[in-house]
C-alpha positions in Angstrom: 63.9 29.8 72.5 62.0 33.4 72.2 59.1 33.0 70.0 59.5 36.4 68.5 62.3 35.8 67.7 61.6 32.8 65.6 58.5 34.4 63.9 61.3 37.3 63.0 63.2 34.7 60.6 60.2 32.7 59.6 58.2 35.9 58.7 61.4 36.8 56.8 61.2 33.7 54.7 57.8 34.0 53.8 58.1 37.3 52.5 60.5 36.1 49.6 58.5 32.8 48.9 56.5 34.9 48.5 57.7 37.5 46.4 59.6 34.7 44.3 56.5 32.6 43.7 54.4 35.6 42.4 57.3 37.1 40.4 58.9 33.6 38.6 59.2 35.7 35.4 61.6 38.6 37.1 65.1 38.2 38.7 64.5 38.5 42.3 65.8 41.4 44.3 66.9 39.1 47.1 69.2 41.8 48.6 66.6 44.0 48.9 64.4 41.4 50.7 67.7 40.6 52.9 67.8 44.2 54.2 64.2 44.2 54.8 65.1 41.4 57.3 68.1 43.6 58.6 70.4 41.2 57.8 73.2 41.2 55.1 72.7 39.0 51.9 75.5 36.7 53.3 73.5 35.6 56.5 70.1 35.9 55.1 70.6 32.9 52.5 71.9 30.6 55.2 68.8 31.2 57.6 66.2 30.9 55.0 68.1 27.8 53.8 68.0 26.0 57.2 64.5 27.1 58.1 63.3 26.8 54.4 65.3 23.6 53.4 66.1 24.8 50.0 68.0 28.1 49.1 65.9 30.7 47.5 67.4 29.8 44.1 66.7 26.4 44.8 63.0 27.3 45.5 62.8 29.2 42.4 64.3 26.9 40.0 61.9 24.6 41.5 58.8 26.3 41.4 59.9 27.2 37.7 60.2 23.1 37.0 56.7 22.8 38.5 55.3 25.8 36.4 56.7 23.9 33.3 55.2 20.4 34.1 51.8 22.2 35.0 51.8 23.8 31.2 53.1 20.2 29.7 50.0 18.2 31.5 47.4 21.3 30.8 48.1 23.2 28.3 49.0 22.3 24.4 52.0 25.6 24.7 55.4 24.3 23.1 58.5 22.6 25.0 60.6 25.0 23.8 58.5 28.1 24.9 58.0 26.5 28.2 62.1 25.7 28.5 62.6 29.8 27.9 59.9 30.5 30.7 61.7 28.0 33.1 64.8 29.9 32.6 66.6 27.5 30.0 68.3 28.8 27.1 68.1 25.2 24.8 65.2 23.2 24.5 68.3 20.2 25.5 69.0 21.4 28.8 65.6 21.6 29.7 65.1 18.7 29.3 67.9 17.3 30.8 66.9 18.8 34.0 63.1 18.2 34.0 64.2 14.5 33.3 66.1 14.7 36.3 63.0 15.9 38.3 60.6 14.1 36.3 62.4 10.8 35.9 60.8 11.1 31.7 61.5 13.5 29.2 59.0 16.7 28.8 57.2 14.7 26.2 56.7 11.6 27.8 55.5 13.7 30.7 52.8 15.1 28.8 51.6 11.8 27.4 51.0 10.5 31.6 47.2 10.0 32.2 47.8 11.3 35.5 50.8 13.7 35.9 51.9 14.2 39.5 52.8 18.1 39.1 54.2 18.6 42.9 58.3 17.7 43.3 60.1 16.9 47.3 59.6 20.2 49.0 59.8 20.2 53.0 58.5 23.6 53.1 55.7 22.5 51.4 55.2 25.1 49.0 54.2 24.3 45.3 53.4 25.7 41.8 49.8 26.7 42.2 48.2 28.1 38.7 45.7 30.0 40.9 48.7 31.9 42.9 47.6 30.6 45.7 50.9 31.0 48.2 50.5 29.0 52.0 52.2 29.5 54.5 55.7 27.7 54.7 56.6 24.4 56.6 60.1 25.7 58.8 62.3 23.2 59.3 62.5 21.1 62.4 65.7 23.5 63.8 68.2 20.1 64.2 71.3 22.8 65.2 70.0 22.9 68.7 72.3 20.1 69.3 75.1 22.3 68.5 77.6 23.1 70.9 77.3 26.7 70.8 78.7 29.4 73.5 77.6 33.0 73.7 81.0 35.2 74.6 81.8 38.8 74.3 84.8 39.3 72.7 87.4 42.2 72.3 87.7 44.0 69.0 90.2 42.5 67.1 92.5 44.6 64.6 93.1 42.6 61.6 96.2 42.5 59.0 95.1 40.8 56.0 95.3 39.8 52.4 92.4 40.0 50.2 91.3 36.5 48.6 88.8 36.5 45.6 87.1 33.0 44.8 86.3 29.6 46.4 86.5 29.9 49.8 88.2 26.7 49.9 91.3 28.1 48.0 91.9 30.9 50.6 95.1 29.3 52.1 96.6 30.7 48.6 96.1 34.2 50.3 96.9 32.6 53.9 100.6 32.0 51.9 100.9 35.4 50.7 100.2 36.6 54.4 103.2 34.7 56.1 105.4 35.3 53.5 104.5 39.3 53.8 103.9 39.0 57.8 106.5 36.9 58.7 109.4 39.0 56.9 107.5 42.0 59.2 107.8 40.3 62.2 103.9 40.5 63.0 103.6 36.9 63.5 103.9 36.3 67.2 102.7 33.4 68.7 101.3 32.9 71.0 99.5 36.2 70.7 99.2 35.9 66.6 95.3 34.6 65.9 94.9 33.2 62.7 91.9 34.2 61.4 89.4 34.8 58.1 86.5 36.8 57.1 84.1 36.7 54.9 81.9 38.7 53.0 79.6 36.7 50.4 77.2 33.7 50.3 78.1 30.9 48.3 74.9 30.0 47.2 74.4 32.9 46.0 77.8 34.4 44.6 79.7 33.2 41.4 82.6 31.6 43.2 84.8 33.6 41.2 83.3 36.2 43.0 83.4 35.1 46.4 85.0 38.1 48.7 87.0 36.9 51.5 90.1 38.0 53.4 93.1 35.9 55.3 94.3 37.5 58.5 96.0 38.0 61.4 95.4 39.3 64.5 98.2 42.3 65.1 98.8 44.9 68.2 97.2 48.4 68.1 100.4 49.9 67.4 101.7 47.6 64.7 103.2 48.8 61.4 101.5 47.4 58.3 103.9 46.5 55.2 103.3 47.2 51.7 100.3 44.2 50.9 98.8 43.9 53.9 95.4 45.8 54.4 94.1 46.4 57.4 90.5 45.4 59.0 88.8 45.8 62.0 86.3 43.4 63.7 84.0 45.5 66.8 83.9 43.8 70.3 80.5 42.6 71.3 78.7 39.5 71.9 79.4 36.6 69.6 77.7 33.0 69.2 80.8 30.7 69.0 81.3 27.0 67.9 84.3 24.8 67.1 84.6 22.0 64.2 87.0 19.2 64.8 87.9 18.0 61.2 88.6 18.2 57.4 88.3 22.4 56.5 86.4 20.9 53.2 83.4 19.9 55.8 83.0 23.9 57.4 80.6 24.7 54.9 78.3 22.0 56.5 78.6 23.7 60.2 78.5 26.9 58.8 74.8 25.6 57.8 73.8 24.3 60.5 74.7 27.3 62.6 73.5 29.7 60.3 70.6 28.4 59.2 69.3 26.0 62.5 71.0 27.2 65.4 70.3 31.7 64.8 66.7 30.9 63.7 66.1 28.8 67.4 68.3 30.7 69.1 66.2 33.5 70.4 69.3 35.5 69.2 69.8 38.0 66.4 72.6 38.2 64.0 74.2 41.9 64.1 74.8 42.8 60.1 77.0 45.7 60.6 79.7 43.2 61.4 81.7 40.7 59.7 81.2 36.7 60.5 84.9 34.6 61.0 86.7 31.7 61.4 89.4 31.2 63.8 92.0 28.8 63.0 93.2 27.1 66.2 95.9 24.8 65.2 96.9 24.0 61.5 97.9 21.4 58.7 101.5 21.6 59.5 100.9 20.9 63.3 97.9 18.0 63.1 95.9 15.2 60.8 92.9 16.5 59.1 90.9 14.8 61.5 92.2 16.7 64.1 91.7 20.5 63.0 90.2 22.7 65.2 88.1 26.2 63.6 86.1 28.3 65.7 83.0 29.8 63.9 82.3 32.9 65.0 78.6 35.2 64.1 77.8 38.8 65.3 75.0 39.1 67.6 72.9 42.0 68.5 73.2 42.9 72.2 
């Protein structure tokens, strides 16, 4: 693992601890902070979740709770003025969720002779009245263990149909494409990749909002139809890893890979393309069990 490289992501994460734990009032430009790290807002949140342990939402939400206990135990301010400042529109759900932190409601908290302010971080990075901000704990990086492979892959020309919302209802769009590509003739097996791209993070995108697009691989000289767009993917050096099983568990090696692997890599993600899955066999063909997607991330030369 390149050392620089490591510090390159882990410096990265500290500068929006950072910025979020001195700014808990303000909505945090985390794009901004993303292409300070040269990386797009879709890779950045799944690094600093594996190296941080939390996603920066997460962090904040949490570093908000532990604002609000520290004002409960020292300080006689109002529950419902310290529900607003943790973000919470109703003095209910606040305390709803600090219960769920706190195991006791706001008020009970503040009657404790001896209120334990800090809540489970691995990063180790708390509320500090003082703004005192350390350094953050990174995660042990567990996605060593991945099988990953470098290749270099050929630019791929893509005909596709655009999917917005929960990446797990894309084969909606994958049905539209074989209706519209399979009256075209495009799909040709065994040449035909099945393949999908995606554009937004899911921790930090509205699902409703989630930007994806269900493809095809298709010849040079290939005529599009009418509802097909087109996209292309540059050749270059890609990390690469398959996950045998259920689609619903690709978010969890998308994680790993993401946010363990990159950051212990000693490689760097390339943000000017687009990160895809490769479907290898399909539902019709094989159990659940039994699926086969290849992962695929941009890397800079």
């Amino acid at each position: 693992m390149k050392s620089d490289t490591r510090s390159f992501y882990v410096q990265a994460a500290q500068r929006v601890i950072e910025h979020a734990a001195a700014h808990l009032d303000e909505a945090v430009a985390l794009d901004r902070l993303a292409a300070e790290a040269c990386l797009s807002p879709y890779h950045f949140h799944r690094v600093f979740r594996g190296i941080v342990g939390e996603t920066p939402l997460e962090l904040i939400r949490r570093l908000r709770m532990e604002r609000a206990a520290h004002r409960l135990a020292h300080s006689d301010q109002s529950v419902t003025s310290i529900a607003f400042d943790a973000g919470y529109d109703t003095h209910e759900a606040f305390t709803r969720a600090f219960r769920a932190s706190y195991a006791t409601s706001p008020t009970g908290f503040r009657q404790r002779k001896h209120p334990r302010i800090e809540l489970a971080a691995p990063c180790g990075v708390h509320y500090d009245a003082q703004g005192s901000i350390p350094r953050f704990i990174p995660r042990d990086f567990g996605g060593r263990s991945m099988d990953v492979e470098i290749k270099n892959l050929p630019a791929l020309r893509v005909a596709a149909v655009r999917h917005i919302g929960p990446y797990l209802q894309i084969n909606e769009a994958f049905e539209r494409l074989g209706q519209i590509a399979g009256r075209a003739g495009l799909i040709q097996p065994p040449d035909t990749e099945m393949v999908a791209l995606f554009y937004d993070d899911p921790d930090s995108t509205p699902a409703d909002q989630l930007r994806s697009d269900a493809g095809i691989t298709v010849p040079p000289n290939a005529t599009l139809p009418a509802g097909l767009t087109e996209h292309h993917v540059p050749a270059g050096a890609y990390a690469s890893t398959v996950h045998v099983g259920p689609y619903e568990q690709l978010g969890d090696a998308w994680a790993r890979l993401m946010g363990e692997w990159l950051p212990s890599s000693g490689r760097r993600i390339n943000g000017d393309a687009p990160s895809y899955e490769v479907y290898l066999n399909t539902p019709m063909t094989v159990p659940k069990n039994e699926l086969r997607t290849e992962i695929r991330i941009p890397l800079v030369s």
